[in-house]
C-alpha positions in Angstrom: -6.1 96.4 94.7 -4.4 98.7 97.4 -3.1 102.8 96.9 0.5 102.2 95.9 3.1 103.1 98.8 6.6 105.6 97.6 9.2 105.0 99.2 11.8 107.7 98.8 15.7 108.1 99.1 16.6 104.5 100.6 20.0 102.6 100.8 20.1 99.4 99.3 22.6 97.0 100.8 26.0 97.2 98.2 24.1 99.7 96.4 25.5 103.2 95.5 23.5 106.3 95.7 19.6 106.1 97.1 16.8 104.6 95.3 12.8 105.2 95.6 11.0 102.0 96.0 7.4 101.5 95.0 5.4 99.3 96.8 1.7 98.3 95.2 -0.5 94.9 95.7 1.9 93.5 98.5 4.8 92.8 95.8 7.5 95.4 95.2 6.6 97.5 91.7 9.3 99.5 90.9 13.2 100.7 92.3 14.4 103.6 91.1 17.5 105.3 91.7 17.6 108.8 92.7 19.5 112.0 92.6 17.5 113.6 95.1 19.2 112.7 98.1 17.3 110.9 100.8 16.4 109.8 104.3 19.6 107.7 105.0 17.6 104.7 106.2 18.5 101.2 104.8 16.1 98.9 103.1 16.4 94.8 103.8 14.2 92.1 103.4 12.5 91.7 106.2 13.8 89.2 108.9 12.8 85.7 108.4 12.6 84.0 112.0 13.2 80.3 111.7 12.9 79.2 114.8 10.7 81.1 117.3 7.6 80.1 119.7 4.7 82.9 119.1 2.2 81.3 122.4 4.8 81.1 124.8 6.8 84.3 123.9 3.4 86.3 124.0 3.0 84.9 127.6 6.7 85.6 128.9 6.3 89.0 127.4 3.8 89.3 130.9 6.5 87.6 133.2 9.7 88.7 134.9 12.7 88.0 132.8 15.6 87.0 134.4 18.1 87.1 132.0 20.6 89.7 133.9 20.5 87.7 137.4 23.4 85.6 138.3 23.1 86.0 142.4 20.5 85.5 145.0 20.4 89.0 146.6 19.5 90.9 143.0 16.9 87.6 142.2 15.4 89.0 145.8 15.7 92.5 144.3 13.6 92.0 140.9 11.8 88.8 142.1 9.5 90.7 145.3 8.7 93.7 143.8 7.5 92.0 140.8 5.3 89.4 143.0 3.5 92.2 144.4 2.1 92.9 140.9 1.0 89.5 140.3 -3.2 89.2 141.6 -3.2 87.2 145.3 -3.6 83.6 144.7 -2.0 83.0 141.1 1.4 81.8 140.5 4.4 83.9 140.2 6.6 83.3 136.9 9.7 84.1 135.7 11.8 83.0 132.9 15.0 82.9 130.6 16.8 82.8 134.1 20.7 81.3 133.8 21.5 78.0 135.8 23.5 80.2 137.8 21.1 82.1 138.9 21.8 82.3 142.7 25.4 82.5 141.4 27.0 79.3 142.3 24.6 75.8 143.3 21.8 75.7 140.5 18.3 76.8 142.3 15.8 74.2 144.4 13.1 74.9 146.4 14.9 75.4 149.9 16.7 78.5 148.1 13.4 79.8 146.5 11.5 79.9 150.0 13.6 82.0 151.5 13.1 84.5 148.9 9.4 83.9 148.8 8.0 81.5 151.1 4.3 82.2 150.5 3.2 82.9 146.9 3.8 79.7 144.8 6.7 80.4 142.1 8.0 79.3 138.9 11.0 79.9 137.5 11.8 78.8 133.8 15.0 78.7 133.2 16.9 80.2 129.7 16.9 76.9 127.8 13.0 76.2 128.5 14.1 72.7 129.7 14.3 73.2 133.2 12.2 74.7 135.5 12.5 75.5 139.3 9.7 75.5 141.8 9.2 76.4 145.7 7.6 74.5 147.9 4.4 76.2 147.5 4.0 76.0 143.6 5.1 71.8 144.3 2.2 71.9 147.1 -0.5 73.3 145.0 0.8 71.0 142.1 0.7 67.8 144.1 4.3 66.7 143.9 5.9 68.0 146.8 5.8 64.1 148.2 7.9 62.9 145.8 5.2 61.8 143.5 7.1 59.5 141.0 6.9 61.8 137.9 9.6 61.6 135.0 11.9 64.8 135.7 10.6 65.8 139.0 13.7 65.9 140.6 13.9 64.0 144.1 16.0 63.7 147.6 14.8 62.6 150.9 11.2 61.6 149.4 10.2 64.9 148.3 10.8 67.0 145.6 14.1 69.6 145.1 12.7 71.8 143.0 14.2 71.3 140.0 11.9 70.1 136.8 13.1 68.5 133.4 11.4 69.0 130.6 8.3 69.7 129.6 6.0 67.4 130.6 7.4 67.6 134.7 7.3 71.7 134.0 3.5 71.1 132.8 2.6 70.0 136.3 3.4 73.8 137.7 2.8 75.9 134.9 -1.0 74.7 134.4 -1.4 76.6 137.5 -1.0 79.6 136.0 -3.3 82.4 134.5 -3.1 80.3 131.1 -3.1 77.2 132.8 0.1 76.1 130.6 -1.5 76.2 127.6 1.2 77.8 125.7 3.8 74.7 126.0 1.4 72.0 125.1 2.4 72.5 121.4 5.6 70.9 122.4 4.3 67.9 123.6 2.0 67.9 121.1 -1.2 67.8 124.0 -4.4 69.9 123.8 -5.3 71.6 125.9 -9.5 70.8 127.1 -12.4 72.8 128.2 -11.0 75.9 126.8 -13.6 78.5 127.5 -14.2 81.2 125.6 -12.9 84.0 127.5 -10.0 81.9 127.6 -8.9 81.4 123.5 -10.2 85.4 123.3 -6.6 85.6 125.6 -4.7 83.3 124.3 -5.4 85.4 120.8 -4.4 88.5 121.9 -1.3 86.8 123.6 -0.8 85.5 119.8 -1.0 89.4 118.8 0.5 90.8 121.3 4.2 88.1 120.1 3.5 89.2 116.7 4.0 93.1 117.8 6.3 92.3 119.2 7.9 90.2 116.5 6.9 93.8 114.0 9.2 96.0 116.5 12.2 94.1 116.0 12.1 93.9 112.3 10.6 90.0 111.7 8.4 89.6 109.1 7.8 85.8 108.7 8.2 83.7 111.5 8.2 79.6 111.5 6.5 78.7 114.7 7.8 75.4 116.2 5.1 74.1 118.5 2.2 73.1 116.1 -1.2 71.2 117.7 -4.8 71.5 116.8 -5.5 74.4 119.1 -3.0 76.3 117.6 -3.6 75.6 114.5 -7.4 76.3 114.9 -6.5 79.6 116.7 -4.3 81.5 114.3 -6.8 79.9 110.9 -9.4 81.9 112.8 -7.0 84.8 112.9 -5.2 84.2 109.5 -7.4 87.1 108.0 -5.8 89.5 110.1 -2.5 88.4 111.0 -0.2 90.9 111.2 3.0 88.9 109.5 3.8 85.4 108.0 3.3 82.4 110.0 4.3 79.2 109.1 3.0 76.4 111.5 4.8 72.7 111.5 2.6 70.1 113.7 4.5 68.6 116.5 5.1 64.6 116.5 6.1 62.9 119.7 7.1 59.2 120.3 4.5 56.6 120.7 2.1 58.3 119.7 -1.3 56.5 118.4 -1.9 55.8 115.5 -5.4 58.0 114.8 -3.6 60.8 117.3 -0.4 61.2 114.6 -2.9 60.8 111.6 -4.7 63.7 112.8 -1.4 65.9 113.1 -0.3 64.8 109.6 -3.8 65.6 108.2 -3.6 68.8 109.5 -0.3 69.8 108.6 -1.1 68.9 104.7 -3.9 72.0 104.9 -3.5 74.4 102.5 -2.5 78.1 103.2 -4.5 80.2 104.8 -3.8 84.5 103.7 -0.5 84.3 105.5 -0.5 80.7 107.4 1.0 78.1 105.9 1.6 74.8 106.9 3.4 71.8 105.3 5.6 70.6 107.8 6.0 68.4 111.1 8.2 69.1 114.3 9.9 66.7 116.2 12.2 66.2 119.1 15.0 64.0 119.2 16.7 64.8 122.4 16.9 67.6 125.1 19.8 70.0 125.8 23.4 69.7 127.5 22.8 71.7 130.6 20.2 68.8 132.0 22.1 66.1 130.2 19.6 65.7 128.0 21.5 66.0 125.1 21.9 63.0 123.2 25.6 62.5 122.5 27.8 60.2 120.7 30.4 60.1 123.7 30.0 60.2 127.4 29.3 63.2 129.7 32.1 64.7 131.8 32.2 62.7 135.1 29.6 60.5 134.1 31.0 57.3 132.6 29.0 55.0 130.1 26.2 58.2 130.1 25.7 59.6 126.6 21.4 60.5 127.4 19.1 58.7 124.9 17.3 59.9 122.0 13.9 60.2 122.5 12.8 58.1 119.4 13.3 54.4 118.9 15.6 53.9 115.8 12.7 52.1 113.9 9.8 54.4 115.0 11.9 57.4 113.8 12.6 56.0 110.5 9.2 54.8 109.9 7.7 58.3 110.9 9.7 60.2 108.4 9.5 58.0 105.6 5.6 58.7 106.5 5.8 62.5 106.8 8.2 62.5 103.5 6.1 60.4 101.4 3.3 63.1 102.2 5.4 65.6 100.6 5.4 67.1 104.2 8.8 68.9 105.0 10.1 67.7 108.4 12.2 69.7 111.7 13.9 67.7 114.4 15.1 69.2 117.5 18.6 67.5 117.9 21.3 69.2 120.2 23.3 66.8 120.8 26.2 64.7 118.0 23.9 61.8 118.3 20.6 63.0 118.3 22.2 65.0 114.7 22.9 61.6 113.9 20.3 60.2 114.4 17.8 62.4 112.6 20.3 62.1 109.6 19.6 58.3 109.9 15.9 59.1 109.4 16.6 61.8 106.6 18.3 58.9 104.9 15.6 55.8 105.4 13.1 58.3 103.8 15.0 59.5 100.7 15.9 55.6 100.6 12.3 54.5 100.9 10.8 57.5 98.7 13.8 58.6 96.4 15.4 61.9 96.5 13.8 65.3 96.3 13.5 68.9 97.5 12.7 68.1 100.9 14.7 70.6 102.8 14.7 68.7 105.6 15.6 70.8 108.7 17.7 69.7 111.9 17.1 72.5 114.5 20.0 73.8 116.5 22.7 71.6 116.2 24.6 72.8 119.1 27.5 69.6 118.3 27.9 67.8 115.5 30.1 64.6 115.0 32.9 65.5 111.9 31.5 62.2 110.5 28.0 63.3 110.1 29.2 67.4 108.7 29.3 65.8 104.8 25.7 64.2 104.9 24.3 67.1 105.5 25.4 68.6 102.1 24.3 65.3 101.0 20.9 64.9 102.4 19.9 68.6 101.5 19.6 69.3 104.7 18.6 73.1 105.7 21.1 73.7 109.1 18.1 76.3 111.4 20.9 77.7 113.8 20.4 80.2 116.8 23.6 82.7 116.8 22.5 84.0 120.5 22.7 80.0 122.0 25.9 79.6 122.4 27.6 79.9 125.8 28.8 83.8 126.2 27.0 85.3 123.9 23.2 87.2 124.7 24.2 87.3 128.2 24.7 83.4 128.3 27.3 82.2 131.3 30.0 80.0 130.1 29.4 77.5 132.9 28.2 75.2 133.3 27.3 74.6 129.2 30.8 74.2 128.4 31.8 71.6 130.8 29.1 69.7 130.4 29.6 70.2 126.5 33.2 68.8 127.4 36.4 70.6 126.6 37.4 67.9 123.7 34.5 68.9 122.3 34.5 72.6 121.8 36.0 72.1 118.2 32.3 70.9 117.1 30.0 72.7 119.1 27.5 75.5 117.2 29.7 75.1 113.9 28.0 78.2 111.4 31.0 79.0 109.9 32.0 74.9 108.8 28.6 74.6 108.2 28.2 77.0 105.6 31.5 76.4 104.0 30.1 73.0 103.0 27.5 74.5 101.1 24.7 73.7 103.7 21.8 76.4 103.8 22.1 77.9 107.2 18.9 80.0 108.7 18.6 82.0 111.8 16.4 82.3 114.6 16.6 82.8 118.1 13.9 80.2 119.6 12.2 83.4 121.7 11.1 83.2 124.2 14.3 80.9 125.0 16.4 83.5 123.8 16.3 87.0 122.8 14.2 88.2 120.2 15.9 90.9 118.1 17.6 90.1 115.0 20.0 92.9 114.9 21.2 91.7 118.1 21.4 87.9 116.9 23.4 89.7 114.0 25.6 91.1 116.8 26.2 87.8 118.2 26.5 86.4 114.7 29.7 89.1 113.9 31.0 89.3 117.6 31.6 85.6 118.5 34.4 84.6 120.3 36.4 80.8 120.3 36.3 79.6 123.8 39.9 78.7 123.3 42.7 79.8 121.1 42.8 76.5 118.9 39.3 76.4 118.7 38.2 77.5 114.9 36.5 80.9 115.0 33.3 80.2 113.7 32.0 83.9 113.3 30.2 85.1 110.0 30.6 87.8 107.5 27.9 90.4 107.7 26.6 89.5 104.4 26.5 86.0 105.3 24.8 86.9 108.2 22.3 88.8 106.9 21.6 86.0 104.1 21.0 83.2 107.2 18.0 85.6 108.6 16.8 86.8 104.9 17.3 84.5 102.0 18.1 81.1 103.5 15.6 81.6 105.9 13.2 82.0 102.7 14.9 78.9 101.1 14.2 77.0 104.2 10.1 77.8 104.2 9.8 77.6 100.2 9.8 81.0 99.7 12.3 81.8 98.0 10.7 83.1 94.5 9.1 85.5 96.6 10.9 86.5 99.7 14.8 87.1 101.0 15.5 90.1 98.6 14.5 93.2 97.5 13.5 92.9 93.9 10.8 93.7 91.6 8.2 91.1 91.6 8.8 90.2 95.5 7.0 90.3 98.7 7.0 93.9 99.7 8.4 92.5 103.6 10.4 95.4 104.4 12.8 96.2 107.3 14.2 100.0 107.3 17.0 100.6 109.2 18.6 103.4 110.7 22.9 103.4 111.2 25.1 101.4 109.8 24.9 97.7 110.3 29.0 97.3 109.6 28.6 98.7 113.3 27.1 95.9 114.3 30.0 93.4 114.9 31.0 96.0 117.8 27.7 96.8 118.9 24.1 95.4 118.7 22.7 98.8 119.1 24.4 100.2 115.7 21.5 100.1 113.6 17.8 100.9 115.1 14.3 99.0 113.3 12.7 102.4 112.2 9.9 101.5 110.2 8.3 97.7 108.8 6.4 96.7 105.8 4.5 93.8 106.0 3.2 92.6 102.9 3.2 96.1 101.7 1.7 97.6 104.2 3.1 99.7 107.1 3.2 97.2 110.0 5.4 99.3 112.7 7.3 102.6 113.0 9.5 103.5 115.5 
């Protein structure tokens, strides 16, 4: 039993007049209105983050972001000053940085040098698909020479630079102070000889995300790059975890047998305090601005070229039938029409093979969708996990070259909340940090604020309470947790956000309403 916690004179959203809240055993006990005035700070359900990665955004919190660079000269004025902080001999990394980030020809290693020729470097770019390296960083990684890796990008015999996806941006980052163990949840690799200096880092870098996560308002986060390190990390930590974690285990093509039964075992364990499991990640395809995404028509300028998913038709199918027979809920990572439709094909084979039930089945992203496939998502039951700071111009995103590649044509079904929602489908918000920004309230911002690329483009912008709903109680909906989280009521989770301002201010400005103090489980988690 815990000391029961007062809240006094708080503003309920839609509410009139202040109420006292009364917090006691975790749960909410009591809300009582009040004539006695108050502090003016607004009470919400704390944010539910549906889409975030915890190892790697604790890690970039210690690099150089490089959001706010779009030319070569400030890149030179953030880049060296920040090199000379990093310890002789380790690698120098940056991230979130735009494809035009020396302001017109996308970065190599040729441009790199002559910014810093003798340190190695890395520099992640905003999607966490792409990576760039200079000549140093390739040297000490051993693909300078062209070595014929998938997505190490070559001309002349030797290597430009430029890495696709993860497993080419592996071969750099494990040269740095974490050796790259923070990505391998996305490939679903362990890491080995971890020593244990080593996982005593890489669990404060898991404390440090969650602060950070605490300062911005977030109170459950689903963390989308499960493995067995992971998951053995933060149920040695569960005790003490700050906030809600909910961990799927990450499934990648062709995996053995014994190797996938191993993930599928673990994500069946029961919860642990504030871990949970019960879930699986996969990914179907990439993203549009390496022409990853998997599309249902061709690229701009690039006849018969539509990418590939990364799953065989039949593999897919068979591995959610698998996963959904387990009662295991399952998130695919599909940006691209096709790679949407294709993870609705598996959706389908399992309810088909297994018969229909609450699944809520997730697709992640869904940066275009083909009008065909919008009703079978209603249909399947599908829960749509959106990011309102992905698309192009918003959260300090360039329009090119994401729109070109997307295609003109195309605009009409890229990052579709608004038809989305209007069909019924749950929607849920995250940002994907460290890919994108962090902060709800400015997700919100991006949420209210949205512009159509073009004037016969539909304006897919949200209401504030709609908003609000996709990052409280659809995101609970979408992790089971609805009975107890995504409102303020007596008898639920005492995960508390209170605000300062007014969030109506927020569809003009991000910085409208301040995060002044967090409840976590009824405790006091963060204060401004």
């Amino acid at each position: 039993m815990s000391e029961p916690v007062l809240l006094q004179g708080l503003r309920l959203l839609g509410q009139d007049g202040f109420h006292d809240l009364t917090l006691e055993d975790g749960r909410i006990a009591s809300i009582l209105p009040t004539a006695m005035g108050g502090s003016g700070l607004l009470a919400l359900p704390g944010f539910h983050e549906s889409h975030a990665h915890l190892f790697p955004g604790g890690v970039a919190l210690e690099q150089l972001n490089l959001a706010a660079v779009h030319n070569a000269s400030t890149l030179r004025a953030v880049l060296l000053p920040h090199a000379k902080t990093v310890p002789s001999g380790e690698l120098v990394c940056a991230y979130a940085a735009n494809y035009d980030l020396l302001g017109g020809p996308r970065p190599d290693r040729f441009a790199l040098d002559a910014i810093l020729p003798d340190r190695p470097l890395c520099i992640t770019a905003t999607d966490f698909h792409c990576a760039w390296a200079n000549s140093a960083a390739l040297q000490a990684a051993g693909i300078l020479d062209g070595s014929p890796v998938e997505g190490v990008e070559i001309d002349g015999g030797q290597a430009t630079g430029e890495l696709r996806e993860f497993a080419a941006m592996n071969l750099v980052r494990r040269l740095s102070p974490s050796a790259g163990r923070e990505t391998l949840g996305l490939t679903a690799a362990e890491p080995a000889n971890v020593t244990p200096a080593q996982r005593a880092r890489d669990k404060a870098t898991l404390n440090h995300a969650m602060e950070e996560c605490l300062r911005h308002g977030i109170t459950s986060v689903v963390n989308m790059d499960g493995n067995l390190y992971l998951a053995d990390l933060l149920t040695e930590m569960a005790a003490d975890l700050p906030l809600r974690v909910s961990l799927p285990m990450t499934l990648v093509p062709e995996m053995t047998d014994e190797r996938r039964g191993a993930l599928l075992k673990r994500a069946k364990s029961e919860p642990v305090g504030p871990l949970t499991f019960g879930r699986v990640k996969i990914f179907m395809d990439g993203v549009f601005d390496t022409w990853t995404a998997f599309r249902t028509d061709d690229y701009p300028g690039k006849p018969g070229f539509r990418a590939a998913p990364l799953f065989d038709r039949a593999e897919f199918a068979a591995i959610c039938i698998a996963a959904d027979a387990m009662g295991l809920q399952i998130a695919v990572h599909a940006v691209g029409d096709g790679a949407v439709r294709a993870t609705l094909d598996g959706y389908a084979a399992a309810c088909a093979a297994n018969g229909p039930r609450q699944s809520r089945h997730r697709i992640e992203h869904i940066d275009m969708i083909h009008p065909a496939d919008l009703p079978r998502l209603k249909a399947l039951g599908v829960v749509a996990s959106m990011q309102p700071v992905h698309p192009p111009g918003l959260a300090g995103l360039p329009l090119e070259p994401t729109i070109s590649i997307m295609s003109p044509d195309r605009w009409v079904d890229a990052f579709a909340w608004r038809t989305i929602r209007d069909l019924g489908v749950p929607l849920a918000f995250g940002t994907d940090w460290p890919v994108s920004p962090l902060a709800p309230l400015h997700a919100l911002h991006c949420a209210l604020s949205r512009q159509p690329w073009r004037k016969d483009v539909l304006d897919q912008r949200l209401s504030l309470a709609e908003a609000l709903e996709a990052y409280g109680a659809a995101g609970a909906y979408a992790d089971f947790a609805e009975g107890e989280r995504g409102r303020i009521a007596v008898g639920m989770a005492a995960d508390l956000v209170l605000l300062s301002g007014d969030p109506a201010g927020l569809a003009a400005s991000p910085d409208a309403c301040r995060v002044d103090q967090v409840f976590s489980r009824g405790r006091l988690a963060w204060r401004a």
